[in-house]
CHARMM-style PDB file with segment names, atoms N, HN, CA, C and O in Angstrom:
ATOM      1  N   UNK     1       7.474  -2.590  -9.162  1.00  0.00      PROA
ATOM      2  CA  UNK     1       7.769  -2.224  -7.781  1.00  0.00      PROA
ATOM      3  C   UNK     1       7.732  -3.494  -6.927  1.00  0.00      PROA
ATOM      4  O   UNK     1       6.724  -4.191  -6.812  1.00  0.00      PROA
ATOM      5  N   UNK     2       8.890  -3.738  -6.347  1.00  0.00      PROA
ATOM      6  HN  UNK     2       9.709  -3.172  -6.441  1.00  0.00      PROA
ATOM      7  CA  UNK     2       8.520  -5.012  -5.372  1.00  0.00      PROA
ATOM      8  C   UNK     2       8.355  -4.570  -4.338  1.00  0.00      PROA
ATOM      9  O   UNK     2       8.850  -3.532  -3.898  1.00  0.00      PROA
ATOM     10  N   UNK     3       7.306  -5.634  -3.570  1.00  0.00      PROA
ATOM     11  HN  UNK     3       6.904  -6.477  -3.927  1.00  0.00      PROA
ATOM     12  CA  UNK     3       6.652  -5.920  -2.410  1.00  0.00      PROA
ATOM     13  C   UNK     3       7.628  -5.526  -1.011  1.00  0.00      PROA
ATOM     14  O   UNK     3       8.344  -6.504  -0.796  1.00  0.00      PROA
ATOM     15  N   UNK     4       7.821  -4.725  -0.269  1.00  0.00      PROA
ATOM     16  HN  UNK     4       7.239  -3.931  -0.443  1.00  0.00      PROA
ATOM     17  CA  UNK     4       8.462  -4.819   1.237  1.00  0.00      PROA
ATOM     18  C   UNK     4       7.798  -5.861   1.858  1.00  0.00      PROA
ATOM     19  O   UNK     4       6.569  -5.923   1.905  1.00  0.00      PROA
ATOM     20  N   UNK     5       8.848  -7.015   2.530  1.00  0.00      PROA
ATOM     21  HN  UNK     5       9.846  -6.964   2.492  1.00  0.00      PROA
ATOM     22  CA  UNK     5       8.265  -7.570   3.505  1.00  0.00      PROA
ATOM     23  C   UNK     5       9.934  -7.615   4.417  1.00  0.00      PROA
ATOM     24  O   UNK     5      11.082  -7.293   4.111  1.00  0.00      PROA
ATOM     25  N   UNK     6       9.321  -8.154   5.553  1.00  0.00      PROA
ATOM     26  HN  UNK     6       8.389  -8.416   5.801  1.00  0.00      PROA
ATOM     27  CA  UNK     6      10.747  -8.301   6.430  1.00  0.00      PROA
ATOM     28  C   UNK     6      10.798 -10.278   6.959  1.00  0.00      PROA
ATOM     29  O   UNK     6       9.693 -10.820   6.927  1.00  0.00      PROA
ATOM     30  N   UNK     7      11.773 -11.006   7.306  1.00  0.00      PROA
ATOM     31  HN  UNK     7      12.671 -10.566   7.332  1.00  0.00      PROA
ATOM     32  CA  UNK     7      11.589 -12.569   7.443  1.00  0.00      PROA
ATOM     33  C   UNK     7      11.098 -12.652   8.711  1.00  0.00      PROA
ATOM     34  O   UNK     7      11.225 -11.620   9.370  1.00  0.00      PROA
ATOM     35  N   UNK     8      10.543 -13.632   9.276  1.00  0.00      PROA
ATOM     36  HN  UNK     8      10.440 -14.470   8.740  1.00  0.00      PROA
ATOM     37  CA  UNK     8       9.849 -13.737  10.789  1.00  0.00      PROA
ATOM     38  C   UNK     8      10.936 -13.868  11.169  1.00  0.00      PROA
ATOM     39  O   UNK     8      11.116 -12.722  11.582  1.00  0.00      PROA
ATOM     40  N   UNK     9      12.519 -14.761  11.512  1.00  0.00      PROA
ATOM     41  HN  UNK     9      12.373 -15.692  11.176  1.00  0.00      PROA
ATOM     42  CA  UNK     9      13.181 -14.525  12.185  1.00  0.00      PROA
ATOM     43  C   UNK     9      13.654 -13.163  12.464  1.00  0.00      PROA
ATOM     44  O   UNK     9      13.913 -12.742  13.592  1.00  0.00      PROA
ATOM     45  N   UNK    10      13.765 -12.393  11.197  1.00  0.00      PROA
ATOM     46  HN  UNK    10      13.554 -12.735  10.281  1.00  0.00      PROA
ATOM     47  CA  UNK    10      14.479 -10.875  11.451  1.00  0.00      PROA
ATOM     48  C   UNK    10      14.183 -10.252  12.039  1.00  0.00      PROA
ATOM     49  O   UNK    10      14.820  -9.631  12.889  1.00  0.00      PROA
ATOM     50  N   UNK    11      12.451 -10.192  11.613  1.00  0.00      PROA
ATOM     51  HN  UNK    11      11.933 -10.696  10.922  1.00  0.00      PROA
ATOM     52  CA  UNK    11      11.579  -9.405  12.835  1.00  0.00      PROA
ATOM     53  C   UNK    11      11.505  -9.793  14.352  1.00  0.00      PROA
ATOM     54  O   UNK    11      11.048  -8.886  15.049  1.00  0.00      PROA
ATOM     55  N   UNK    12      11.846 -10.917  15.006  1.00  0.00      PROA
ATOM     56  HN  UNK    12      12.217 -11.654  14.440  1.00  0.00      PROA
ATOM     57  CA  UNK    12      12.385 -11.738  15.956  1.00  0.00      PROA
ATOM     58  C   UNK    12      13.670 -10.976  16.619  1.00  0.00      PROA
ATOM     59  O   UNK    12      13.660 -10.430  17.722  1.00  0.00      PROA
ATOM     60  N   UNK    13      14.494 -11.032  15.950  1.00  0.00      PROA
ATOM     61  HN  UNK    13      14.502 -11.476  15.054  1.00  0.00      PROA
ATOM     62  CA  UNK    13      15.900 -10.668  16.575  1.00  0.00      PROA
ATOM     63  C   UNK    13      15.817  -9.022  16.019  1.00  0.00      PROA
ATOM     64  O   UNK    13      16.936  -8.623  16.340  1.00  0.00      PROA
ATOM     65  N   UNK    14      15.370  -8.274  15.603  1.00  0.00      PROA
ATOM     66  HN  UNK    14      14.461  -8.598  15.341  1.00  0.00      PROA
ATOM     67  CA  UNK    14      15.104  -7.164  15.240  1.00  0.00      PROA
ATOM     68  C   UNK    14      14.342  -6.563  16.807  1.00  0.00      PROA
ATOM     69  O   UNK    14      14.862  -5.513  17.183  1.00  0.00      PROA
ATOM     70  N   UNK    15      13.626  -6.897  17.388  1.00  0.00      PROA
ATOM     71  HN  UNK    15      13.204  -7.751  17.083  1.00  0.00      PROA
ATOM     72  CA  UNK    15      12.777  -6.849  18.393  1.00  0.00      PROA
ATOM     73  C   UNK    15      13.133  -7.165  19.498  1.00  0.00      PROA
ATOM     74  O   UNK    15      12.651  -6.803  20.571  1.00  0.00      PROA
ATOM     75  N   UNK    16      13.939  -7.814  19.318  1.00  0.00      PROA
ATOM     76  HN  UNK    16      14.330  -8.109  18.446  1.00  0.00      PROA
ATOM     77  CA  UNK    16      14.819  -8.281  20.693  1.00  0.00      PROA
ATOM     78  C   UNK    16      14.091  -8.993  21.665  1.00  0.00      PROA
ATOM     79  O   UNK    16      13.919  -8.769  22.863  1.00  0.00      PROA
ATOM     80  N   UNK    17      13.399 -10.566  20.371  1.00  0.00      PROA
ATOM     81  HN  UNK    17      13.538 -10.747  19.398  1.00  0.00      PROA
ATOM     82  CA  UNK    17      12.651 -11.191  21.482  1.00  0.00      PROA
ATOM     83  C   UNK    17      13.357 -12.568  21.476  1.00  0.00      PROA
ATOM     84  O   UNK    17      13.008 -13.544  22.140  1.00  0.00      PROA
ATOM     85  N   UNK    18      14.533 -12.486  20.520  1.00  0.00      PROA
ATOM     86  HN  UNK    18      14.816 -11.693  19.981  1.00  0.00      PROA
ATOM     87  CA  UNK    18      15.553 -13.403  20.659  1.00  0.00      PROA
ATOM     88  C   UNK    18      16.768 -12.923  20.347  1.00  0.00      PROA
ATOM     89  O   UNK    18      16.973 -11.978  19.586  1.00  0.00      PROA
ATOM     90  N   UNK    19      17.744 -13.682  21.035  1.00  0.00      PROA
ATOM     91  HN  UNK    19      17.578 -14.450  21.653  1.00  0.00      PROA
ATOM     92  CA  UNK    19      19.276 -13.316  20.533  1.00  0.00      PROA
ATOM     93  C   UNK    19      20.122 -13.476  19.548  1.00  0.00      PROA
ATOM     94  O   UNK    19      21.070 -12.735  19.286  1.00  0.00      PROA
ATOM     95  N   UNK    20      19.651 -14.883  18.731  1.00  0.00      PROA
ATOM     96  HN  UNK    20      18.881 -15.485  18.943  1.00  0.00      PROA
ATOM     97  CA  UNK    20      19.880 -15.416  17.723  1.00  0.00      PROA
ATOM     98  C   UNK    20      19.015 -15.983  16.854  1.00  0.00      PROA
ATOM     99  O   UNK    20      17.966 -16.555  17.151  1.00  0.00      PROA
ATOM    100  N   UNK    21      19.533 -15.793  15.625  1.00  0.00      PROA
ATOM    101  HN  UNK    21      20.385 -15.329  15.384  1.00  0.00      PROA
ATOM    102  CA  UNK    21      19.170 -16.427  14.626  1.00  0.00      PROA
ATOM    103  C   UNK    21      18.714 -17.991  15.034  1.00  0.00      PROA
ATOM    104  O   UNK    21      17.532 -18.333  14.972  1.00  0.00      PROA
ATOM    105  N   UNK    22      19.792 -18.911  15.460  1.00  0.00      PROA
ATOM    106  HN  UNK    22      20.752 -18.634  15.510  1.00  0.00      PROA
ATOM    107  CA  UNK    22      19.815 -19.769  15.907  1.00  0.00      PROA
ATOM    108  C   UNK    22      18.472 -20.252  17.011  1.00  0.00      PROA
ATOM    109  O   UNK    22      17.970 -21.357  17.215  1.00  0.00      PROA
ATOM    110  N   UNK    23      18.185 -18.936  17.568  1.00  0.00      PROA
ATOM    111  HN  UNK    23      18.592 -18.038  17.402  1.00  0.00      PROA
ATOM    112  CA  UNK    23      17.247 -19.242  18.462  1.00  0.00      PROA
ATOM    113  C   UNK    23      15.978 -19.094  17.917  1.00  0.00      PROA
ATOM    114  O   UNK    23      15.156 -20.010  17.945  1.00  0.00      PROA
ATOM    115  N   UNK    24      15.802 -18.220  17.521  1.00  0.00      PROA
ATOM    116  HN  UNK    24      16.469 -17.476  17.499  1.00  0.00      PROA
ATOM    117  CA  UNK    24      14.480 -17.299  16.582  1.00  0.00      PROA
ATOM    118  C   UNK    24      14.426 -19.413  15.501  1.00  0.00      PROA
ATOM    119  O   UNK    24      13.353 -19.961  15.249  1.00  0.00      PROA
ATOM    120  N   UNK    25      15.339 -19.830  15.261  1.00  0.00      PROA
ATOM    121  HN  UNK    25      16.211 -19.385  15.465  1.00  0.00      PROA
ATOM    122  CA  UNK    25      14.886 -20.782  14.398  1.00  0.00      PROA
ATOM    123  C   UNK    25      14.236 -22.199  15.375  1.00  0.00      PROA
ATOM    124  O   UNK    25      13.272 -22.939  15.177  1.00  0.00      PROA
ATOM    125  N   UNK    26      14.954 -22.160  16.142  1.00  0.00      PROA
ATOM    126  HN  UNK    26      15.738 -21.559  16.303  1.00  0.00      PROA
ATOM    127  CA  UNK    26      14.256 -23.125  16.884  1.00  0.00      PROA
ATOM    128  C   UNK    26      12.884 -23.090  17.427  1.00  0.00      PROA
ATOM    129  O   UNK    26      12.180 -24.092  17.303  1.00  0.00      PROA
ATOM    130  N   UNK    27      12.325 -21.772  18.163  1.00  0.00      PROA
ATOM    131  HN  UNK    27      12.896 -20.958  18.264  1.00  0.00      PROA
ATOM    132  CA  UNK    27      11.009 -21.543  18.902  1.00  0.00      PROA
ATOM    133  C   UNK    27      10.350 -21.714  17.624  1.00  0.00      PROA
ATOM    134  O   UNK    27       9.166 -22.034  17.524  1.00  0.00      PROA
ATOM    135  N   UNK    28      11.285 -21.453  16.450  1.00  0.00      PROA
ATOM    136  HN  UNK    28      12.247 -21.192  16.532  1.00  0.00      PROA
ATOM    137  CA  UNK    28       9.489 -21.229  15.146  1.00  0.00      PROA
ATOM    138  C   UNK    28       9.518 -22.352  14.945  1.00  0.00      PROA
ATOM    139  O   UNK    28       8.417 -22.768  15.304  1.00  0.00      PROA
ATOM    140  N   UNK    29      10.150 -23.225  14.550  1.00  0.00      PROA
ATOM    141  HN  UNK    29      11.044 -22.886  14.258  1.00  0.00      PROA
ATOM    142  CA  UNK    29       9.819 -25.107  14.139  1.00  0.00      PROA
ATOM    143  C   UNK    29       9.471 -25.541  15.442  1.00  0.00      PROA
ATOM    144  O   UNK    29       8.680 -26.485  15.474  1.00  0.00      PROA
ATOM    145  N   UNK    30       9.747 -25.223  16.203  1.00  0.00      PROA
ATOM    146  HN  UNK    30      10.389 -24.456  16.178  1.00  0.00      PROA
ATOM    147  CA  UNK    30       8.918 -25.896  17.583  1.00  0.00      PROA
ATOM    148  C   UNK    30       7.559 -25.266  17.981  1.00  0.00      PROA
ATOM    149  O   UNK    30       6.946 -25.669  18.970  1.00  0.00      PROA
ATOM    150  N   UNK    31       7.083 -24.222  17.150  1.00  0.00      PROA
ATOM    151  HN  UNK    31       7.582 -23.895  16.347  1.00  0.00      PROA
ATOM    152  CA  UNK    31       6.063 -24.004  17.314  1.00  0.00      PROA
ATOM    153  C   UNK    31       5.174 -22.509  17.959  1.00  0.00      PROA
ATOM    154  O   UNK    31       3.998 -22.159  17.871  1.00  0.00      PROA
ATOM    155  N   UNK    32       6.124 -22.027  18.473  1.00  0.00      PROA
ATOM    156  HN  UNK    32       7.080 -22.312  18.545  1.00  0.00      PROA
ATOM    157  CA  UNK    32       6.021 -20.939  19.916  1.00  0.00      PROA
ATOM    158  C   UNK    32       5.879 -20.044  19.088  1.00  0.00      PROA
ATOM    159  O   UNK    32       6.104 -18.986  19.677  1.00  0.00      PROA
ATOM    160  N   UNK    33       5.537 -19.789  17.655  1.00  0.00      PROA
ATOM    161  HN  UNK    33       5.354 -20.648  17.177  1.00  0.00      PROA
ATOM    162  CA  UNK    33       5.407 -18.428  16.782  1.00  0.00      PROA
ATOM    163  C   UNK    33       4.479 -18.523  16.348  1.00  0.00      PROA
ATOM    164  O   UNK    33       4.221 -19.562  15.738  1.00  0.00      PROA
ATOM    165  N   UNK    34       3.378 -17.323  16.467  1.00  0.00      PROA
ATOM    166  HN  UNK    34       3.588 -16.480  16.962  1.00  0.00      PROA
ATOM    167  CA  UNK    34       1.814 -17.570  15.756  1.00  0.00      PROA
ATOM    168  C   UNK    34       2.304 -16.170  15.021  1.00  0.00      PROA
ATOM    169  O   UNK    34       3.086 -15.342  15.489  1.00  0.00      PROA
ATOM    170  N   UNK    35       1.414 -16.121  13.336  1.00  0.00      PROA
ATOM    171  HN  UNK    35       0.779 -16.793  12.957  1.00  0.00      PROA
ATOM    172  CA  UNK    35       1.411 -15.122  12.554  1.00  0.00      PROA
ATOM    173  C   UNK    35      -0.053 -14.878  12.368  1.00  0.00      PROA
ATOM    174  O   UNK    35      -0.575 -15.897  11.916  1.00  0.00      PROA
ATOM    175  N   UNK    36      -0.840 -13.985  12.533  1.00  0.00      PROA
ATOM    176  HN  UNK    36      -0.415 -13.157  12.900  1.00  0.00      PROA
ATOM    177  CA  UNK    36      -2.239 -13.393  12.543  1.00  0.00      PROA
ATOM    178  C   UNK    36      -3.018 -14.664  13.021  1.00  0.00      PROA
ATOM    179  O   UNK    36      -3.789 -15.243  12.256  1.00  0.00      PROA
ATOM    180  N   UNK    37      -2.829 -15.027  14.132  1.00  0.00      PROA
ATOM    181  HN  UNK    37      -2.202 -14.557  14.754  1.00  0.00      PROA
ATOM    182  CA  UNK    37      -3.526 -15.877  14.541  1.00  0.00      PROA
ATOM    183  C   UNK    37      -3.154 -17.721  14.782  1.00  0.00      PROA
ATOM    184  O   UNK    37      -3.561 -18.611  15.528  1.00  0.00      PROA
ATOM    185  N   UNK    38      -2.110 -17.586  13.613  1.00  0.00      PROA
ATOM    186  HN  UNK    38      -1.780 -16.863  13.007  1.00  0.00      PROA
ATOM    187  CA  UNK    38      -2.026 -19.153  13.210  1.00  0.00      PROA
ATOM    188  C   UNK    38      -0.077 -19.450  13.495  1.00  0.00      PROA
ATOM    189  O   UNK    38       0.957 -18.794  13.365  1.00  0.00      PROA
ATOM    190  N   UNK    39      -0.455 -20.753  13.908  1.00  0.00      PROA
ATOM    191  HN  UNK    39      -1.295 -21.285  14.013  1.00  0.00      PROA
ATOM    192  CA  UNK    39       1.106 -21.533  14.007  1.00  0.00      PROA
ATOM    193  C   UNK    39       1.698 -21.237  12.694  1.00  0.00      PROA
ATOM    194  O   UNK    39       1.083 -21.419  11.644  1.00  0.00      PROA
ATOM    195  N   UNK    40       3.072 -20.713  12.771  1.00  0.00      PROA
ATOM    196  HN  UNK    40       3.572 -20.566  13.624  1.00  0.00      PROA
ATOM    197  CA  UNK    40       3.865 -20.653  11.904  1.00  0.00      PROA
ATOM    198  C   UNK    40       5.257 -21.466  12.204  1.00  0.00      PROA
ATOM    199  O   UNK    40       5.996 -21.189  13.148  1.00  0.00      PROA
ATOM    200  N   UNK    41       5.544 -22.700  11.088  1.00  0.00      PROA
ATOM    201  HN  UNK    41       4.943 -22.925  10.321  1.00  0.00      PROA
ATOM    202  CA  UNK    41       6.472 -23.030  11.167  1.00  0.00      PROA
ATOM    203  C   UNK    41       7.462 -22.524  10.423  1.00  0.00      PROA
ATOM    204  O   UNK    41       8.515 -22.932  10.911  1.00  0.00      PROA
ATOM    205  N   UNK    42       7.682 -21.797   9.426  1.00  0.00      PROA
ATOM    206  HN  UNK    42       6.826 -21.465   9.029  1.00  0.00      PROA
ATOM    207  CA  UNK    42       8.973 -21.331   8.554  1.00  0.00      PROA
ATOM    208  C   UNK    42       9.578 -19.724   9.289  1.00  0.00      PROA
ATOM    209  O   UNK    42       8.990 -18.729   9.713  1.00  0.00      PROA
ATOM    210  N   UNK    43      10.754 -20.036   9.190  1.00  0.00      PROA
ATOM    211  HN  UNK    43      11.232 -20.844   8.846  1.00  0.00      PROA
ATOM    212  CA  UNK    43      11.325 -19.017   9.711  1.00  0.00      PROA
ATOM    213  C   UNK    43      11.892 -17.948   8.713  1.00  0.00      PROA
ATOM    214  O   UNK    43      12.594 -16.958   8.915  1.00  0.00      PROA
ATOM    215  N   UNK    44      11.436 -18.396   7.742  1.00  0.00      PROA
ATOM    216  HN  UNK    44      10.865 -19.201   7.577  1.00  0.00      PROA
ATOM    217  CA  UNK    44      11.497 -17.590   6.384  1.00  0.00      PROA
ATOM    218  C   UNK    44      10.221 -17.372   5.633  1.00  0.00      PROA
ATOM    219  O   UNK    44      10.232 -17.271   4.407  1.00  0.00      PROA
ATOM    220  N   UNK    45       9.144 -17.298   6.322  1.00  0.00      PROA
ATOM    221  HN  UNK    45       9.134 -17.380   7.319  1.00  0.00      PROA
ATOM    222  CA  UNK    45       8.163 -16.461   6.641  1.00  0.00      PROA
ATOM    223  C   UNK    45       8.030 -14.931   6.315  1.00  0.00      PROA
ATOM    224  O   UNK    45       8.515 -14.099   7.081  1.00  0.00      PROA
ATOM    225  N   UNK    46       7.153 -14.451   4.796  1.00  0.00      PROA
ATOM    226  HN  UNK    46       6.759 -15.127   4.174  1.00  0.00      PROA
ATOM    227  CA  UNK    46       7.256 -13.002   4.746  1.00  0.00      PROA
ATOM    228  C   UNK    46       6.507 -12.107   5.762  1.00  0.00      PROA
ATOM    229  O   UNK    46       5.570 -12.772   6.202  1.00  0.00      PROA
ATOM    230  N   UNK    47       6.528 -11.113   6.208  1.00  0.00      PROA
ATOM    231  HN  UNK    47       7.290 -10.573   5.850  1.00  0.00      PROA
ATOM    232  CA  UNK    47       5.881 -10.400   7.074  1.00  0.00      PROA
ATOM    233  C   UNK    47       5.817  -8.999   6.036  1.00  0.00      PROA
ATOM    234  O   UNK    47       6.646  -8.476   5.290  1.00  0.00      PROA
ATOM    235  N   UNK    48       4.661  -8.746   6.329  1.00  0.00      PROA
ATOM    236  HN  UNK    48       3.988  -9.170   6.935  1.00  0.00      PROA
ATOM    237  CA  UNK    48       4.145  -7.408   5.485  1.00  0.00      PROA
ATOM    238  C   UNK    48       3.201  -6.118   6.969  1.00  0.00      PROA
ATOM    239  O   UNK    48       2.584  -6.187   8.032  1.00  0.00      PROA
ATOM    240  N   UNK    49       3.638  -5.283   6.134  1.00  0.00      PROA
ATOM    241  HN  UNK    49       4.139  -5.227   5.271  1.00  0.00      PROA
ATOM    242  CA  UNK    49       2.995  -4.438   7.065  1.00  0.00      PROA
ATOM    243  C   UNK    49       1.209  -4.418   7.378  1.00  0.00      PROA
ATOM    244  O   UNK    49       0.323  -4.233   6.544  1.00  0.00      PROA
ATOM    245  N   UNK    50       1.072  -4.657   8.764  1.00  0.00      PROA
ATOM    246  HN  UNK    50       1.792  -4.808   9.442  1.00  0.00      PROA
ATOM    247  CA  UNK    50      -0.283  -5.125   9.365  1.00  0.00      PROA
ATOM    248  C   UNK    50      -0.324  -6.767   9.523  1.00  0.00      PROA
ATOM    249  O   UNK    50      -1.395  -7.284   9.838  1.00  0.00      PROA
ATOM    250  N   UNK    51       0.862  -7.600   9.300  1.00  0.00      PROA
ATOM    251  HN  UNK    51       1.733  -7.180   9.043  1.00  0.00      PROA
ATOM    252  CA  UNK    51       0.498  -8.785  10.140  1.00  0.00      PROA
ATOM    253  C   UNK    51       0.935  -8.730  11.989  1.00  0.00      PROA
ATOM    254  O   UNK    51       1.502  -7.831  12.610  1.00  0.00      PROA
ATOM    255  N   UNK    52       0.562  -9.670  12.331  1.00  0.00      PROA
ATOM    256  HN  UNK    52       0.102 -10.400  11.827  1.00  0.00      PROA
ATOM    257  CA  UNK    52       0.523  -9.705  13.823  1.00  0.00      PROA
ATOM    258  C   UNK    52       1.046 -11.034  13.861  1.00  0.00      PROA
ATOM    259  O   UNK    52       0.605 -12.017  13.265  1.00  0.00      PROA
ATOM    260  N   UNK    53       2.402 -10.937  14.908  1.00  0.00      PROA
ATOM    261  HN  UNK    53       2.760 -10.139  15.392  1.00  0.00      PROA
ATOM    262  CA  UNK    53       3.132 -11.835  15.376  1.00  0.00      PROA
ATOM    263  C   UNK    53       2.820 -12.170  16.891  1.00  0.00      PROA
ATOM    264  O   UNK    53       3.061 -11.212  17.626  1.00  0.00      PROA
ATOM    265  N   UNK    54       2.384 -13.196  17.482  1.00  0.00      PROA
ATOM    266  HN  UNK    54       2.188 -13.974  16.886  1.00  0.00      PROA
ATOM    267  CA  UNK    54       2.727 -13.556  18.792  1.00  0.00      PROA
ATOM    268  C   UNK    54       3.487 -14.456  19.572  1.00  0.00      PROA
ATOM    269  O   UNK    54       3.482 -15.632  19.209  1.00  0.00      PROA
ATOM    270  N   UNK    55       3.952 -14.231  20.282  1.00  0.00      PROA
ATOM    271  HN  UNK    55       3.957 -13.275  20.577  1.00  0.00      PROA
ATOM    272  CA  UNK    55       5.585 -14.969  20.570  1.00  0.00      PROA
ATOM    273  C   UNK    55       5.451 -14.981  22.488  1.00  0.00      PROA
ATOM    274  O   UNK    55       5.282 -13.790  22.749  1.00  0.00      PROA
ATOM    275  N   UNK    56       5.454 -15.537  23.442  1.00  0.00      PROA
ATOM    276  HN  UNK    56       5.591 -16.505  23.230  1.00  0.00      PROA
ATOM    277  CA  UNK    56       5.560 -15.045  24.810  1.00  0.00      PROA
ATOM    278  C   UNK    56       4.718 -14.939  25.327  1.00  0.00      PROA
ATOM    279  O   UNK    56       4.817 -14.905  26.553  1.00  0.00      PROA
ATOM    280  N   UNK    57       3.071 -14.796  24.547  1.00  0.00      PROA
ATOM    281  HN  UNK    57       2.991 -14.824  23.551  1.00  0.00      PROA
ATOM    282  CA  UNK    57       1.951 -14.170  25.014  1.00  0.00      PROA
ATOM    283  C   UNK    57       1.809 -13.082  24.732  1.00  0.00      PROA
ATOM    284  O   UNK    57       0.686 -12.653  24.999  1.00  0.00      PROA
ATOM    285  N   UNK    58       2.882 -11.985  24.017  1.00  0.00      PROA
ATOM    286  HN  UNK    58       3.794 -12.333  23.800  1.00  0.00      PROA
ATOM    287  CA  UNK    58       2.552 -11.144  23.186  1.00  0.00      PROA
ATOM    288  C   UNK    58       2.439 -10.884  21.964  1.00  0.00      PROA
ATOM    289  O   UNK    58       3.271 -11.374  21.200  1.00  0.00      PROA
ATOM    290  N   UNK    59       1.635 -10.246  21.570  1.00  0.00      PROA
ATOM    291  HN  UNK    59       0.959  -9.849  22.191  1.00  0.00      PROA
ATOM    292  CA  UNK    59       1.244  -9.661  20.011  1.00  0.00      PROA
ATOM    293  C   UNK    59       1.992  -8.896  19.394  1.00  0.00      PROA
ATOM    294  O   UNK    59       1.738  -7.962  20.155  1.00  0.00      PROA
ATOM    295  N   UNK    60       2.816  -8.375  18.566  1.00  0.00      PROA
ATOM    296  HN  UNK    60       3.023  -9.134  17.947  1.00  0.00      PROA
ATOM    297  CA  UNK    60       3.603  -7.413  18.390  1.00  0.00      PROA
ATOM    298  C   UNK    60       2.955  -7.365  16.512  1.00  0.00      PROA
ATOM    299  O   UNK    60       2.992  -8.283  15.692  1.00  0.00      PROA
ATOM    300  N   UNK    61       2.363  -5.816  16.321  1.00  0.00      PROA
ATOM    301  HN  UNK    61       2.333  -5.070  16.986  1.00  0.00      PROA
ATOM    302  CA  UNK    61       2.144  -5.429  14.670  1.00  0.00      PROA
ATOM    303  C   UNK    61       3.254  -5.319  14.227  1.00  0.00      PROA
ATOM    304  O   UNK    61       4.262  -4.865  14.768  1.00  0.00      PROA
ATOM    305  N   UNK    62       3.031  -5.939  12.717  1.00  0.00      PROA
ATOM    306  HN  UNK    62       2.211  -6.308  12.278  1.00  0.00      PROA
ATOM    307  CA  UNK    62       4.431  -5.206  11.983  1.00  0.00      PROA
ATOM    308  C   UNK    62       4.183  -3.479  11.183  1.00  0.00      PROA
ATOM    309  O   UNK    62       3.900  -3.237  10.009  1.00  0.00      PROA
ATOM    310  N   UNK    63       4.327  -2.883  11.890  1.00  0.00      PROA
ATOM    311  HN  UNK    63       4.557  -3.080  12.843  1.00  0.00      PROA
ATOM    312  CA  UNK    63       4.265  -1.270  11.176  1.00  0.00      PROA
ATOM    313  C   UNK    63       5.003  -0.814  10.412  1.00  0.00      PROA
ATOM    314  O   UNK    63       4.586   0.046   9.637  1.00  0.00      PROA
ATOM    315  N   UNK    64       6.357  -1.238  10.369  1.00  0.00      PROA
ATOM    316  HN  UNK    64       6.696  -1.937  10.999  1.00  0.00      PROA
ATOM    317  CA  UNK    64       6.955  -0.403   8.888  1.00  0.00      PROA
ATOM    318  C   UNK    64       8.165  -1.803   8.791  1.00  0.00      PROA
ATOM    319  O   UNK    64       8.300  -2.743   9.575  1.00  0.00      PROA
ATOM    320  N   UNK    65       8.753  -1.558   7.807  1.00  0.00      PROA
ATOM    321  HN  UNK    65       8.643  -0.795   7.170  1.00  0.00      PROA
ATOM    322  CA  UNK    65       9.632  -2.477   7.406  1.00  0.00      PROA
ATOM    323  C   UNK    65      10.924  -1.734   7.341  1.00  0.00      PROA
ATOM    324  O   UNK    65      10.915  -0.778   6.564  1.00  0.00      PROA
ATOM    325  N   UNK    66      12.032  -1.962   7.984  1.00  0.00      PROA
ATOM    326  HN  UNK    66      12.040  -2.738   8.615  1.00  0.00      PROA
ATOM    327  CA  UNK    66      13.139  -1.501   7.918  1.00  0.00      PROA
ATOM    328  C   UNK    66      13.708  -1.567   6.289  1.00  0.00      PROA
ATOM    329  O   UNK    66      13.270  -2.454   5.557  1.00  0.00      PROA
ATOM    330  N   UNK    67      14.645  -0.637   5.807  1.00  0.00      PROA
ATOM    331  HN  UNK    67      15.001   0.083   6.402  1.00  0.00      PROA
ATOM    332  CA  UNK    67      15.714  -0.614   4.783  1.00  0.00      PROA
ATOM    333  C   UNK    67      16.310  -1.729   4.852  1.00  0.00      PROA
ATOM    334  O   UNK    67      16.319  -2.445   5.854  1.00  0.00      PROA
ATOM    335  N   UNK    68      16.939  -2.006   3.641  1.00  0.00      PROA
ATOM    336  HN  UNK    68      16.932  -1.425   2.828  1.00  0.00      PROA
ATOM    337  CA  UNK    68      17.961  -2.722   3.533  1.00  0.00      PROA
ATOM    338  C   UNK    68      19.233  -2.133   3.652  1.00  0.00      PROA
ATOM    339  OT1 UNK    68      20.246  -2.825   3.548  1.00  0.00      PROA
TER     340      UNK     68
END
């Protein structure tokens, strides 16, 4: 059985806290993306259900993982 996870950019533009890919890649190598606490630089980054993203000053859980 493999693992569900979703990519930090997807979950990004999934959320509509960016417009692009393009963008979602820049704020994360520049820094502006914390994952449970900590700077995340890869934008290919797994996210599993119960990590915590903060982006803006907000926190956002990951609760379910969309289909493919």
């Amino acid at each position: 059985m493999q693992d569900s996870f979703i990519k930090l950019s997807q979950f990004l533009k999934l959320n509509d806290l960016v417009q692009s890919g393009g963008e979602a890649k820049h704020l994360i190598q520049d820094g502006h993306v914390c994952v449970n606490d900590e700077v995340e630089l890869r934008r290919g980054r797994k996210l599993h259900v119960g990590d915590r993203v903060t982006f803006a000053g907000q926190t956002y859980d990951v609760k379910a993982i969309p289909s493919p």
